[in-house]
C-alpha positions in Angstrom: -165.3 99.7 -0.2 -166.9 96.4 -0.2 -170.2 97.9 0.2 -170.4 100.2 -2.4 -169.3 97.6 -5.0 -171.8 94.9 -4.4 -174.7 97.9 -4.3 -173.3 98.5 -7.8 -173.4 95.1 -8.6 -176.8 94.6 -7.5 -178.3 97.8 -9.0 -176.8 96.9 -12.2 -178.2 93.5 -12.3 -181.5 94.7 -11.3 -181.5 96.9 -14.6 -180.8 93.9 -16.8 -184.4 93.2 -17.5 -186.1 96.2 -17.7 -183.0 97.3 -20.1 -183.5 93.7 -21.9 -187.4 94.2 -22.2 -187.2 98.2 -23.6 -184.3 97.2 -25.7 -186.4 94.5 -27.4 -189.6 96.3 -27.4 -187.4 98.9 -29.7 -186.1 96.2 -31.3 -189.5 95.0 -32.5 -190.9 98.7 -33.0 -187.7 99.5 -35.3 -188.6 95.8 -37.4 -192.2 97.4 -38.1 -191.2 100.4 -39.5 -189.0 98.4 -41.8 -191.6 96.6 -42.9 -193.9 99.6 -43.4 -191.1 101.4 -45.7 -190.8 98.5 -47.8 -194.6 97.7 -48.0 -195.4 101.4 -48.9 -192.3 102.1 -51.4 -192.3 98.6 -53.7 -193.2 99.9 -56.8 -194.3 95.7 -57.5 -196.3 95.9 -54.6 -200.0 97.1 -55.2 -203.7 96.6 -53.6 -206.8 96.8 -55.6 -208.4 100.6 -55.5 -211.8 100.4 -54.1 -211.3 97.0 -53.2 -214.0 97.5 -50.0 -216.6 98.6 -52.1 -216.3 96.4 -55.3 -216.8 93.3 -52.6 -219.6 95.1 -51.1 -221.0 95.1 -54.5 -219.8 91.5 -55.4 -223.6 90.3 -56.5 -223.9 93.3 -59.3 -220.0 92.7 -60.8 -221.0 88.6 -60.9 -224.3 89.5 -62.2 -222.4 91.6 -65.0 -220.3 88.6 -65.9 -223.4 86.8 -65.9 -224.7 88.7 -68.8 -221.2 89.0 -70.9 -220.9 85.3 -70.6 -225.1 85.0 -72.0 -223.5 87.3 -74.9 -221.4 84.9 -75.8 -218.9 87.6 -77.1 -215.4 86.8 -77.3 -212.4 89.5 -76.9 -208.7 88.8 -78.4 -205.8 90.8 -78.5 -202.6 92.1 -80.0 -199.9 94.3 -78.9 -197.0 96.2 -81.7 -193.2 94.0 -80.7 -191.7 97.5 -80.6 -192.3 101.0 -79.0 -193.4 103.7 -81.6 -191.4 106.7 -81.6 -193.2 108.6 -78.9 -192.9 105.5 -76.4 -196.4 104.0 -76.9 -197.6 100.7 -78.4 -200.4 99.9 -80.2 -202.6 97.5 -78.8 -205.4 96.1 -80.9 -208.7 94.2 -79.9 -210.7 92.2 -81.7 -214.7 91.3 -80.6 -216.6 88.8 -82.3 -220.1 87.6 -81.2 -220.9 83.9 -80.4 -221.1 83.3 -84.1 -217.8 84.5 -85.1 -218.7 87.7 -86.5 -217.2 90.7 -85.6 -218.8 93.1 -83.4 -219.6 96.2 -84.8 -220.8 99.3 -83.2 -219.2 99.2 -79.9 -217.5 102.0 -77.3 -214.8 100.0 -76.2 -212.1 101.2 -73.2 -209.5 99.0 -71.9 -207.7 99.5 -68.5 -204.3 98.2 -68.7 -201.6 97.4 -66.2 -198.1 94.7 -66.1 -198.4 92.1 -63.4 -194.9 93.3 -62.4 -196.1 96.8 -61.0 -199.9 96.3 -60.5 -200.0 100.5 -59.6 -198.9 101.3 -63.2 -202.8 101.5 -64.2 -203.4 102.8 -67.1 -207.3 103.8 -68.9 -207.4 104.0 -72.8 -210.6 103.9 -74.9 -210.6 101.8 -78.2 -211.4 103.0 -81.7 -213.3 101.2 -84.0 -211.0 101.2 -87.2 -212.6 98.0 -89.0 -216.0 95.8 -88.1 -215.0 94.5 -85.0 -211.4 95.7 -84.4 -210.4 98.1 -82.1 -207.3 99.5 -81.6 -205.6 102.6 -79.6 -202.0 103.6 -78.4 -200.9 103.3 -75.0 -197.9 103.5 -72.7 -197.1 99.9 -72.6 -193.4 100.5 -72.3 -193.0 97.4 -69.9 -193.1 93.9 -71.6 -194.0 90.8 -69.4 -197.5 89.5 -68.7 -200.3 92.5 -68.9 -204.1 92.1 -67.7 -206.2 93.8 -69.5 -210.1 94.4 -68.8 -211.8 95.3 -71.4 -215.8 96.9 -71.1 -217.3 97.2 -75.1 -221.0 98.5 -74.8 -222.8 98.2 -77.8 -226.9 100.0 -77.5 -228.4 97.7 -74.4 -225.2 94.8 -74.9 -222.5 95.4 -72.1 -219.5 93.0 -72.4 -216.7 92.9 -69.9 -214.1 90.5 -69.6 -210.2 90.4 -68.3 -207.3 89.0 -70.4 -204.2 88.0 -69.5 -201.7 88.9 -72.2 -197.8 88.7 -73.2 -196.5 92.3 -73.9 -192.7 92.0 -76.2 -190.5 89.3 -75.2 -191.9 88.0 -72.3 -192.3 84.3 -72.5 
């Protein structure tokens, strides 16, 4: 009887490792997928669409800001405190040239998005309501910290620039 417990005993202590390595091998496997849920379902998390090709095309964007900034145009903006009643607020922009007049003229579009859920894009384009401001409604529910980038094309004159701006109570 001897005999058959020490086999035992030495059959069971030559599975120890291989049991040890395949347990942690799921052990590590299980830790990736965990990672890879929360990656893919945090609404805060969020990548850049088509950020491959906009590097590939890095010279045309900086030759782009090259020509805003030789413009000399300068954007400002304004958000409504409160919600309207069908849950947008109005966000105005105001373009003056290097001189401090407005800009008149322009097509204007916005895309908008909170720095708390960068996938929350949203596209909106402007409407000229005076000589230089622009205004539309959008779904800017969230307040906090928004980036806005703004293209205003006015005949031959393309202006693009990205603002950083407070939406309600954020500090």
């Amino acid at each position: 009887m001897t005999t058959t417990t020490a086999t035992a005993t030495t059959t069971n202590r030559s599975l120890r490792w291989p049991v040890a390595i395949a347990g942690m091998i799921m052990l590590h496997a299980a830790g990736m997928v965990t990672v890879i849920l929360v990656a893919t379902r945090d609404p805060s998390f969020a990548v850049e669409p088509n950020h491959y090709q906009k590097a590939l095309a890095w010279d045309a964007f900086s030759a782009r800001n090259r020509a805003s900034q030789a413009l000399g145009w300068k954007a400002t903006a304004r958000t409504d405190a409160g919600l309207a009643a069908n849950g947008t607020r109005g966000l105005e922009l105001d373009i003056a040239d290097r001189e401090g007049n407005p800009v008149r003229g322009a097509r204007a579009a916005v895309l908008a998005f909170p720095h708390a859920r960068g996938e929350e894009r949203m596209r909106a384009d402007l409407v000229e309501t005076t000589p230089g401001h622009y205004t539309t409604h959008a779904g800017m529910v969230r307040t906090g910290i928004w980036e806005l980038r703004l293209v205003a094309q006015r005949g031959d004159d393309s202006y693009t620039t990205t603002l950083l701006h407070s939406v309600g109570a954020a500090p």
